[in-house]
C-alpha positions in Angstrom: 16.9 210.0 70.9 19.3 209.5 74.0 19.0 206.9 76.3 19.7 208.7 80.1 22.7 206.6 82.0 20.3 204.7 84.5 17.6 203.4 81.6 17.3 200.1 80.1 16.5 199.6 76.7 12.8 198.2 78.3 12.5 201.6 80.0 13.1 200.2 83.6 15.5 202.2 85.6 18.4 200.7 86.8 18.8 200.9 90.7 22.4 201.8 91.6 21.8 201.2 95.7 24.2 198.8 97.5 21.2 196.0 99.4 22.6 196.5 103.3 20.1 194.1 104.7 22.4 191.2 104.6 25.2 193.0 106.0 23.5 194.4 108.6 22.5 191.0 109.6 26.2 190.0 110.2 27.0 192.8 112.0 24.0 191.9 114.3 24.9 188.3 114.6 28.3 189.4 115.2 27.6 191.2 117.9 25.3 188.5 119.4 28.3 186.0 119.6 30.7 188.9 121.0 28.3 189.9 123.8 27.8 185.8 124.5 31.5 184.8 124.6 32.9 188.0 126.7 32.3 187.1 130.2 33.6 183.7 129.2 37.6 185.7 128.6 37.5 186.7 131.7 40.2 184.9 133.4 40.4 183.1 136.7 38.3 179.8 137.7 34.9 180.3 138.6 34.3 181.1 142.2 31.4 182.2 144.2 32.3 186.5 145.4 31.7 187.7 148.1 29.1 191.0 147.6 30.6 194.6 148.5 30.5 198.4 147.0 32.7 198.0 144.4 33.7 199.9 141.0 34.1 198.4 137.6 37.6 196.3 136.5 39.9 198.5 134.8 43.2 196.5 133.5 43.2 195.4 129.8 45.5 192.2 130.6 45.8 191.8 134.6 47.7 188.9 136.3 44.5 187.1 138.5 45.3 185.2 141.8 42.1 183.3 142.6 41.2 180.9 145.9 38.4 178.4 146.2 36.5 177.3 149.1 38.8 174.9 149.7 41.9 177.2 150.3 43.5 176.1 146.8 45.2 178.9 145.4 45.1 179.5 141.6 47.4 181.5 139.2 45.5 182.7 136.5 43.9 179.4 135.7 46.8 176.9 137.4 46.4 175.3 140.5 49.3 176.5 142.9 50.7 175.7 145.9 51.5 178.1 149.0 55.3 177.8 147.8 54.5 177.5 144.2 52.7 180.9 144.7 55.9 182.2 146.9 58.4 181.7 144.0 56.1 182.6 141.1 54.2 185.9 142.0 57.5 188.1 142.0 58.4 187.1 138.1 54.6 187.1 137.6 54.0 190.5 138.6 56.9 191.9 136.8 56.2 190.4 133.5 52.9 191.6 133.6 52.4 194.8 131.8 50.7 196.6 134.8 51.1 195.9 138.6 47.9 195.4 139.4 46.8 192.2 140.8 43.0 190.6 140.5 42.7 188.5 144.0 39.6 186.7 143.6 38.0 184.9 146.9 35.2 182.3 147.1 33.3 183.7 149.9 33.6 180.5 151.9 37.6 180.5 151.5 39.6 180.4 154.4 40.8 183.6 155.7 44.4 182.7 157.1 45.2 181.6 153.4 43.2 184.9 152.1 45.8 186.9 154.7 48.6 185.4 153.8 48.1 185.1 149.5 47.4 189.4 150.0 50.7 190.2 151.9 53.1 188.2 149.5 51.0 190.3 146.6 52.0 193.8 148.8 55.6 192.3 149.1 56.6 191.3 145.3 55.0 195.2 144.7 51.8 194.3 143.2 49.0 196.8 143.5 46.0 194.7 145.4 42.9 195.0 143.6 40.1 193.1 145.6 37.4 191.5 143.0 33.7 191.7 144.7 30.4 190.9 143.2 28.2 195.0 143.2 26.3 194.7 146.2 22.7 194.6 145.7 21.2 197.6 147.2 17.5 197.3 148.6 15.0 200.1 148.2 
């Protein structure tokens, strides 16, 4: 008599599934940590925005220009200061792989710094893209 392929000599079928279970529960926890540590990459310091209509971000890898409350200016994550900022946002922005520019503004920052940050973006040819918390819209 002939044994078939997927019998034991005790009669008990051999099961010839691959057990997902595990793997499925690294992919979960995987996921877990991803959705966790991405609004942690986003560049810039933390800041309180302002609320406005706004869209969503759109650059993979954008130069950000961020101001505090205080007025201190920040490039990417380095303090900066008004001259600093002069001479570095020219080589900045054409190093960067797209022009646009992430200006980020506490919403208690002062305005003539605000002004004056936005117009040397414009003049070393950036492309000004204003960073805004979604405004909450009330039924």
């Amino acid at each position: 008599m002939r044994r078939r392929f997927t019998e034991q000599a005790d009669g008990i079928g051999v099961v010839a599934e691959i057990n997902v279970t595990s793997l499925v529960d690294v992919a979960f926890t995987l996921l877990i940590i991803f959705m966790i540590t991405a609004p942690i990459l986003q560049g810039g310091i933390e800041i309180d925005l302002p609320e406005a209509a706004s869209g969503p971000l759109s650059a993979s890898d954008p130069l950000i220009i961020s101001i505090d409350g205080d007025g201190q200016i920040y490039l990417d994550d380095a303090p900066v200061t008004y001259e600093e900022f002069d001479a570095a946002i020219q080589p900045a922005i054409e190093g960067s792989d797209s022009r646009i520019v992430f200006f980020k503004a506490d919403g208690d920052s002062p305005w003539r710094v605000c002004v004056r940050v936005m117009g040397r973006i414009g003049e070393a040819g950036g492309e000004l893209s204003v960073v805004t918390v979604p405004e909450r819209r009330r039924p």
